[in-house]
N, C-alpha and C positions, 0 to 999 in steps of 0.2 A: 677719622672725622675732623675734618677742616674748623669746625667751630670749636674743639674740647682740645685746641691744640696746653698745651702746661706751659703759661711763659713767665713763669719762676715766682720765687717768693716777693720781690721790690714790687712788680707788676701788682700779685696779689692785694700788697698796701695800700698801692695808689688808687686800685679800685674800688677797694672799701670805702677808704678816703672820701673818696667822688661818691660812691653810693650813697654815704652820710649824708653830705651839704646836699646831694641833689635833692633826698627824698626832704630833707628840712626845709630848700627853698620854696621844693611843691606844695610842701602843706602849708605855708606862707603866701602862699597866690594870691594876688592882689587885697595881699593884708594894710601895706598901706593906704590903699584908695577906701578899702572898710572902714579903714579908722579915720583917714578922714572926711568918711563922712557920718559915720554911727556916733562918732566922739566932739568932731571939732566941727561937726554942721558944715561940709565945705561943700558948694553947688558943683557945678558938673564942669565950670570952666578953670576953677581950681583943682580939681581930679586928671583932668585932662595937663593941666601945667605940672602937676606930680610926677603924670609919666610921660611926660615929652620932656620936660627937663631933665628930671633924672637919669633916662639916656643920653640927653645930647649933652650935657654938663660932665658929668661921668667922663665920659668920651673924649672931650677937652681935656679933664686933668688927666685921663690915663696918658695923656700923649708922649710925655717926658719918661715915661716908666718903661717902655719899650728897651731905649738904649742903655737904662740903668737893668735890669734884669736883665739883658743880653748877655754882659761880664761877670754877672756874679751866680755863684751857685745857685741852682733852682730849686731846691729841696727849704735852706731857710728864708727863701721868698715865698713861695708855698705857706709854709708855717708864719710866715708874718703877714701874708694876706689874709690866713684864715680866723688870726687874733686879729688882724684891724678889722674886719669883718663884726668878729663875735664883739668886741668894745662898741659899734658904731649901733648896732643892732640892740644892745642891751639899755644904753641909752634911752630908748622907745620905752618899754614899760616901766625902767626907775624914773624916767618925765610924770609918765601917767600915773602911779604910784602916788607921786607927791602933787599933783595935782598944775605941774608945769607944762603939758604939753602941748606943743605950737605948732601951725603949720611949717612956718621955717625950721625947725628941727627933723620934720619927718622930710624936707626937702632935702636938706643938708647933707641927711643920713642916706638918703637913696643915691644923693650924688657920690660920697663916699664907699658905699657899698658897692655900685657900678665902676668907679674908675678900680677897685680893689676887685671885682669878677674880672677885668683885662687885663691886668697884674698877672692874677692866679692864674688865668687858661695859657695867656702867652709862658709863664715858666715852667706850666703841666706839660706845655706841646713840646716843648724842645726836651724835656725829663722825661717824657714819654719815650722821644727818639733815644735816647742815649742807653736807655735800658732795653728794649725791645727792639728784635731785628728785623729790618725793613720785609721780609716777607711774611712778617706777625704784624704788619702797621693796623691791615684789615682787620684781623678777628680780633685787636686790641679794642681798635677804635668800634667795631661792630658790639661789643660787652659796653662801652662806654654807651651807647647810644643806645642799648637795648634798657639799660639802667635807668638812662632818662625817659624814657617813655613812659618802663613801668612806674616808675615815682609820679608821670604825670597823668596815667590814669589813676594811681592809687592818693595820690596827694592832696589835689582841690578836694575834692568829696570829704574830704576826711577834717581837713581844714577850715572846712566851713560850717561842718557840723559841729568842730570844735569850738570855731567862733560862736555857734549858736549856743552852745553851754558852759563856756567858761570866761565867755568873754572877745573884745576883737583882740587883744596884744600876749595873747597865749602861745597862737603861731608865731609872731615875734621872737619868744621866748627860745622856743626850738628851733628856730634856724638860726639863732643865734648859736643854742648849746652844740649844733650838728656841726658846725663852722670850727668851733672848739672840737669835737672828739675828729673832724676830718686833723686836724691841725697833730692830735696826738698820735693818729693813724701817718700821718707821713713821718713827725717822729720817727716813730715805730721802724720807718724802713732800713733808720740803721747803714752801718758801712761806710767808706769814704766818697766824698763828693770832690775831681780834682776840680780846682777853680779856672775856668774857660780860657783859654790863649786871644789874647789880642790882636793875633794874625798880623801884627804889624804896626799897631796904632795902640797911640798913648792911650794913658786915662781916657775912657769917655765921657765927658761932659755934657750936659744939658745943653749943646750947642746947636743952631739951626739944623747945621748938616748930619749929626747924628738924630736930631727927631724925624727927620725927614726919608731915612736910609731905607725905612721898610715899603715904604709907597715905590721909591724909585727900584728898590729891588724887583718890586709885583709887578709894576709895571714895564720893565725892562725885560721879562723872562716870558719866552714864547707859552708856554703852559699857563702859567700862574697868574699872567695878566686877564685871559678871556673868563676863565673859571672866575675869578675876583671879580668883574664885572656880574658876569650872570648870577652869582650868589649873592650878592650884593644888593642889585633890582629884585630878586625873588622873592628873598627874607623883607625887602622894605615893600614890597606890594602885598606880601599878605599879612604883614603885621599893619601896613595901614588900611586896609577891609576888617578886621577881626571887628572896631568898636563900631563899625557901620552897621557889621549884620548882626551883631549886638541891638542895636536898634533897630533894624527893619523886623527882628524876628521878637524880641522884645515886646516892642513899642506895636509899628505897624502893624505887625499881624498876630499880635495878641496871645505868642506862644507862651507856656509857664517858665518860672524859672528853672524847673526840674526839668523840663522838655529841654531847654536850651544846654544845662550842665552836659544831660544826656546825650546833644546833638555833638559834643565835642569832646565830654571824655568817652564815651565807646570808641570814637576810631583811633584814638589812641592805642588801641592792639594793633594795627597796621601798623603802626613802627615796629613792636614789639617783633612781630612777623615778617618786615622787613630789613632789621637789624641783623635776626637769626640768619635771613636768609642770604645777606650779604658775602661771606664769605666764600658760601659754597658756589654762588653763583661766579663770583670772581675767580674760583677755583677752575671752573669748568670754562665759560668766555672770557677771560682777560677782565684786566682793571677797568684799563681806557675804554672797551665796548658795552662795560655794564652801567659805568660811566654816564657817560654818553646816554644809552636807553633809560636810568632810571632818572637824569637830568632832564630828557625831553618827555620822558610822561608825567614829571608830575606838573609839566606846564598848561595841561590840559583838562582841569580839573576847576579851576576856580574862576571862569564861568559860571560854572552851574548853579553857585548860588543866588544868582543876580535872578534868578527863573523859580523862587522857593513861594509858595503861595500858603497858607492857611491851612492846619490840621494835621491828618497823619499823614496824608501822600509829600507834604513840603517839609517835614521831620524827616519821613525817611528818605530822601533826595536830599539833606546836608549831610545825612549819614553818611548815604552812600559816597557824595563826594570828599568829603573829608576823610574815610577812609582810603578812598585810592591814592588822595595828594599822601593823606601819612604814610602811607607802605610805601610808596616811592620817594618819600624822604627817608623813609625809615632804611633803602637799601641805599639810597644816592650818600648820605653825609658820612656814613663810617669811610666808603671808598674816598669821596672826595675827600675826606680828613686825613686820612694814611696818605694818599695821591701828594696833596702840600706838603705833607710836614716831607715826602719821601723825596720832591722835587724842589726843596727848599735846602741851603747850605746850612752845614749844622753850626755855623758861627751866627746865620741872621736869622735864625727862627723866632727867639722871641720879639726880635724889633718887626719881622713879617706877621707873626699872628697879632700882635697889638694893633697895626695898621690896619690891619685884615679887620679885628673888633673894632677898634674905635672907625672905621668906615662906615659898618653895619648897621652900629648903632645910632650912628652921629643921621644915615640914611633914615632908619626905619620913622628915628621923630620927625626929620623934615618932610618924608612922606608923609607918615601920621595926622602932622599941620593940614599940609596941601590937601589929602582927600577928605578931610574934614570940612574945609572951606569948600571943593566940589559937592560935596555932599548936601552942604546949605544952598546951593545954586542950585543943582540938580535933582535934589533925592536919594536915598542913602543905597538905590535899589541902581540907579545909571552909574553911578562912581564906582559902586562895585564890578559893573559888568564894561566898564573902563578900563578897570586894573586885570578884570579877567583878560580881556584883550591883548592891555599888552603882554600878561605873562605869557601871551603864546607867542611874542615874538624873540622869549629869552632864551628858547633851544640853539637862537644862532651865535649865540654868543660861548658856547660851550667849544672847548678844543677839539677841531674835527680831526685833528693826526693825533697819534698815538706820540710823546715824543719820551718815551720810554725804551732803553737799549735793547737791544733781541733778546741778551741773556738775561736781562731782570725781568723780562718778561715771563720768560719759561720760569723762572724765581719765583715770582708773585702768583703762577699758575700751577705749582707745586702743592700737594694735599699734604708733604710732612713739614 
């Protein structure tokens, strides 16, 4: 069985690790926009600057971290993201505690926190590669992404029940402490890390041309350029609809807030079931062809909610589509994530996934802006059925050749 492949004890660490901080950031879910607004009374145009900033700010300062995590071991950059992490995060309830708590600290801290998630994934991706072998990239990164789902069906629910009885800065509290025991879990893995070769070049410095090396790597490389693009508009068109139909389903059509929790944590088992089923499927078609199919279905989903009307029939029609777009996320990201890191040089991987994140994110705010201002011209119901549009023209942007060699092919379509 392709899925229960054993790839070794480091592996085991790492994914503990991640299952920690993930399930503590889920149950975290937009813990800072609760607090400030249940704590610090902020209206909706400050909630809004919380989280478009703390993306697009984050993303800024992760920029320089790229070239510096490229040369140094990945395992105590790990451990030092998940400590500035756990300090930045603790901060929050010893403010509220003493009775200091500001909006500019819950900003500060999100910006902190954010450029420190682009840190930690760009040195997970390339520590990934170095311990697990390129025909285990799939069912690595398929357990990665099956872990995030289930955290993200099991996490809000839980978090905000929590919030409802102990308080808002309680989930704070634990993704903070989760960030801490991910921290002791990589610890944990033990053994020597040799420190990366310079291939040729000095010291890297903070200099123009080293911030800049992961853009031009993406963009220069026949694969990893169209894939960058198309992931890129994906994630930043449906992260700028989420606060619209937040509102249309909200507000205009008068759904509860348990209807709506409901209308978006259930399809979160579509990942779960797209994750599982990633490997086996890549086992049986190839990388690049399942690729390819689970990139172009899930662009035809997010439409549908721009057509959700009042009651049960328009509940169960965000289900429905929310669940299809998830299962074909849920099979498209572990592929595409093994696909990068495996068509990626194992000297530029963390300055390529940094780029790769601070793109995404520095995207998804300036979307986020944009269809919010469509959205006051139009209706939150036309901007969305805008962004459904264009996601259907981002299957062209997907790599149509396979540019995988013959024999890693039959490698990556191997069941042992």
């Amino acid at each position: 069985m392709v899925a229960r492949r054993r790839l070794g004890r480091r592996f085991g660490w790492l994914w503990a690790a991640y299952a920690v901080s993930t399930f503590g950031t889920r149950l975290a879910f937009d813990a800072f926009a609760l607090i400030a607004i249940l704590v610090l009374h902020a209206g909706p145009t400050k909630v809004s600057v919380l989280a478009a900033a703390g993306l697009a700010v984050g993303a800024v300062v992760a920029v320089p971290l790229g070239p510096w995590v490229e040369f140094r071991r990945k395992r105590p950059v790990m451990v030092a993201m998940d400590l500035t992490r756990f300090v930045a995060l603790m901060s929050v309830p010893a403010a509220y505690a003493l009775g200091l708590l500001g909006f500019v600290q819950l900003l500060v801290v999100s910006v902190v926190v954010g450029a420190a998630d682009i840190a930690f994934n760009a040195a997970g991706g390339a520590y990934l590669k170095a311990i697990v072998r390129p025909e285990d990239l799939v069912v690595a990164s398929g357990r990665f992404e099956s872990t995030n789902w289930t955290a993200t069906v099991l996490g809000p629910p839980l978090g905000t029940a929590a919030i409802g009885f102990f308080g808002p800065v309680l989930t704070v509290v634990t993704d903070a402490v989760s960030h801490l025991l991910s921290a002791a879990g990589i610890r944990a893995i033990g053994g020597h890390e040799p420190r990366p070769v310079r291939a040729g070049t000095k010291e890297v410095r903070l200099r123009f041309g080293g911030l800049f090396e992961g853009w031009r790597y993406i963009l220069a490389h026949p694969a990893l350029r169209p894939l960058f693009l198309n992931t890129v508009l994906v994630s930043g068109l449906i992260m700028a609809t989420s606060p619209l139909l937040a509102v249309l389903m909200l507000g205009d059509l008068g759904f509860a807030p348990w209807q709506y929790g409901l209308a978006f944590g259930l399809p979160c088992v579509g990942g779960i079931i797209g994750s599982r089923l990633a490997p086996r499927l890549v086992a049986r078609f190839g990388r690049h062809r399942v690729m390819l199919t689970a990139g172009t279905l899930r662009a035809c989903w997010s439409l549908g909610p721009a057509f959700v009307r009042p009651g049960v029939a328009g509940l169960v029609l965000v289900i429905v589509v929310e669940f299809g777009l998830i299962t074909c996320m849920g099979v498209f990201n572990p592929v595409f994530a093994a696909y990068r890191l495996d068509r990626t040089a194992t000297d530029r991987v963390a300055r390529t996934l940094s780029a790769w994140s601070v793109t995404s994110k520095a995207t998804v705010a300036i979307m986020t802006g944009l269809w919010g201002l469509l959205a006051g011209i139009t209706g939150p119901r036309v901007a969305i059925a805008v962004a459904g549009l264009l996601m259907l023209l981002t299957p062209f942007l997907l790599p149509r050749h396979d540019h995988t060699p013959h024999h890693e092919r039959d490698l990556a379509r191997s069941p042992t």
